[in-house]
C-alpha positions, 0 to 999 in steps of 0.5 A: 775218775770220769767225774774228775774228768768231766769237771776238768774238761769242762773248766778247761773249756769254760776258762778256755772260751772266756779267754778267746772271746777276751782275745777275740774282742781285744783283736776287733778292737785293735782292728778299729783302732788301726783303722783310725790311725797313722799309715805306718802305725796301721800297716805295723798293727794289722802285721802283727795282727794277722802274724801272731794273734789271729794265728794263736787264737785259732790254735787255741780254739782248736784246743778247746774243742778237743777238750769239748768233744773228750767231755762229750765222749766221757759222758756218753754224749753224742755230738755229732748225730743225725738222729733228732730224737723223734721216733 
């Protein structure tokens, strides 16, 4: 079961980070092509940019950390730890 658990949250994660990185291109991308387009154009694209999309890959990101951090725990890792290993 906490292989399973393992194997899931990191497909999850893995699947999740390709798709925002897609999304997170796709977004650059059309930030460049309202650069060099019409005024109205422009300011209709950037709206819907920073209304929508900028919004659900954030909220995708979060998502996936949490699935990130619940493969570490599972595992027995430590994320977050001062501790440099050296004694």
């Amino acid at each position: 079961m906490k292989k399973g658990i393992i194997k899931a949250c990191e497909w999850i994660f893995g699947v999740g980070c390709v798709i925002v990185i897609f999304l997170s291109v796709l977004s650059t991308i059309a930030f460049i092509v309202a650069f060099f387009t019409a005024a109205e154009t422009t300011t209709t694209l950037t709206a819907f940019l920073n209304a929508t999309a900028i919004p659900t890959i954030a909220l995708i990101t979060v998502i996936l950390c949490f699935f990130g951090m619940l493969k570490m725990y599972v595992n027995g890792e430590q994320a977050f730890t001062i501790d440099s290993g050296e004694e």
